[in-house]
N, C-alpha and C positions, 0 to 999 in steps of 0.2 A: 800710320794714320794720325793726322790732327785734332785732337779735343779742342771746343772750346768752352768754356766754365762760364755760367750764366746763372747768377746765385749761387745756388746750391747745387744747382744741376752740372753736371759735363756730358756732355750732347759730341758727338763726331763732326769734322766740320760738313764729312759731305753729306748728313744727314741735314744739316743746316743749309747747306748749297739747296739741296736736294727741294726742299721748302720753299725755300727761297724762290726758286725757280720758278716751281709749280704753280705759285700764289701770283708772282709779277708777270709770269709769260699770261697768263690768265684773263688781268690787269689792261694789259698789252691789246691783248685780242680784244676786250671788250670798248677799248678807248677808240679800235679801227672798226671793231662792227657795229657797234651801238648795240650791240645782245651779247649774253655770254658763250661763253665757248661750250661746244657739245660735251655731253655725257660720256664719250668716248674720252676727251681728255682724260678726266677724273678717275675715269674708270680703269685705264693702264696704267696709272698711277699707282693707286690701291692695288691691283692686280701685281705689277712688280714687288711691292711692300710682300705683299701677303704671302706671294709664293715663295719669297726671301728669305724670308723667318720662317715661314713653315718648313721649308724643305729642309729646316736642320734637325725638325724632329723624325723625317723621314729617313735622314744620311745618318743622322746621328741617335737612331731608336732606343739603345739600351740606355743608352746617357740620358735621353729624353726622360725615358720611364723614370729613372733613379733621381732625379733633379726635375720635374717637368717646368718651375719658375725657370731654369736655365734659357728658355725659350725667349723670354723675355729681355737677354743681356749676347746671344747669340744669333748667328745667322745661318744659312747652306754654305757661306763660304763662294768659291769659284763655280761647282756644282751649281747652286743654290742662283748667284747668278744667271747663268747659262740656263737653266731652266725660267725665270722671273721672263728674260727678252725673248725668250722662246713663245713665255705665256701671253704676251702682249701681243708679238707674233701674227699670233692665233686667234687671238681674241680681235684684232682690226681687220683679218681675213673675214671673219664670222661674220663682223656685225655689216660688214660691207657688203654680204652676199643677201640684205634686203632690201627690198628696193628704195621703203622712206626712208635708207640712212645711206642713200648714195650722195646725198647732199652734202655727208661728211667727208668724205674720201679727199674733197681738195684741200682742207684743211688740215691734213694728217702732217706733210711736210711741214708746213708754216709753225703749227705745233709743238712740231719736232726740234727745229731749229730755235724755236722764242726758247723752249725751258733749254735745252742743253745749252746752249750761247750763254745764257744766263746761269745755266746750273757752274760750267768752268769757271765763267767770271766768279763768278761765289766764291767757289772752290779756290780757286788762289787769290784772292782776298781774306776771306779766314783762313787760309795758311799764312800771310803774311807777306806773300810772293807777288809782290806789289807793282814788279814790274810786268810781269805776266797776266797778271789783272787786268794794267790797263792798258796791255796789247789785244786781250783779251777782250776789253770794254770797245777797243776800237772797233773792231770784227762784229760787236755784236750790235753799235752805232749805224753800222755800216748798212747790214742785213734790215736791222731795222726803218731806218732810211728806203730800201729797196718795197718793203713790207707796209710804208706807209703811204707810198705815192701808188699803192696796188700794182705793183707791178708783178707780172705774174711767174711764182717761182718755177721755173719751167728746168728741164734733167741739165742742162748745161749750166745754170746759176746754183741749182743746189751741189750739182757732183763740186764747181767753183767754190762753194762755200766749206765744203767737207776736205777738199784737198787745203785749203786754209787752213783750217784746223788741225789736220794734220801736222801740218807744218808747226805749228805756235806748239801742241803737245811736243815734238817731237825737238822742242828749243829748249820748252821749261819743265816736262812731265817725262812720261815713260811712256810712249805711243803705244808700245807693245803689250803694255799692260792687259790683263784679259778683259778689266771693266772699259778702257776705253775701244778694242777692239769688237767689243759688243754692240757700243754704241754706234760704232762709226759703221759694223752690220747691220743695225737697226736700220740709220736712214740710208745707207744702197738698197734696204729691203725695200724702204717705201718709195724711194727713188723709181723702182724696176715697178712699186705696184702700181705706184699713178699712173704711167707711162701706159702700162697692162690697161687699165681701167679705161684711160681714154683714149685708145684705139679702140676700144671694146665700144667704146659710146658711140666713137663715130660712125662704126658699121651699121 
């Protein structure tokens, strides 16, 4: 993993990506819709943090107890992971099953792709990995381009967008890696839900 040292601080870079992301894809959204983006953004956000770190006091109980600051400089690790995408999951399932927040549902993809496109780009720019960057900045130029003429990201441009990425990880990353395998189950996840959703509308 990459630090990068900001004062006094050393901060992870993907925790810096991670930021990074969340704050510009946000940015993004509000510059295309003229309001900001739903509470569901924010809310998977925090929801993956939280259950990150927490789940190390769960995996890692008696450590916890004997150190509980530990919690602070630790995380779940793969576990800890794998439950975080889980909890998001579940949490965009929930909040989609009422009715005033079916207005969210199409935003979920568009979402998805602003912070990850941007979160990679990040990520291999504070690693240094400068050409992956900006292979990576291209793909996310690209999308964005798509995203600004409204065009609608419909299961054949996003699975397009995801088999990209695949590709560019699999040039300058570790595809197999469990955090990028998560992600890339994330959006097949919301891929499969939009699709679900509206068929569901059209009936």
């Amino acid at each position: 993993m990459n630090y990068i040292t900001i004062g006094r601080f050393t901060l992870p870079a993907d925790l810096l990506a991670a930021f990074a992301g969340i704050f510009i894809g946000a940015l993004i959204y509000r510059a295309r819709e003229k309001k900001s983006i739903g509470d569901w953004y924010w809310n998977s956000f925090f929801i993956y943090i939280a259950i990150y770190k927490l789940s190390y006091a769960v995996l890692n109980f008696k450590m916890f107890l004997d150190t509980p600051f530990s919690l602070l400089y630790f995380n779940g690790g793969t576990e800890g992971q794998i439950l975080a995408f889980a909890g998001i999951s579940i949490y965009l399932y929930l909040i989609s099953r009422k009715k005033e927040n079916l207005v969210f549902v199409p935003e979920y993809l568009p979402g998805y792709f602003l912070f990850f496109l941007l979160y990679w780009t990040g990520l291999f720019a504070f690693s240094e990995d400068f050409i992956a960057a900006g292979v990576q900045a291209i793909l996310f130029i690209v999308f964005a381009g798509i995203y600004f003429k409204r065009m609608e990201l419909n299961t054949e441009y996003a699975i397009l967008f995801l088999m990209v990425e695949a590709l560019i990880l699999s040039l300058f990353s570790d595809l197999l890696a469990v955090e990028n395998l998560l992600i890339f189950a994330l959006g097949i996840y919301l891929i499969m839900f939009q699709r679900f959703k509206k068929e569901d509308a059209q009936h």
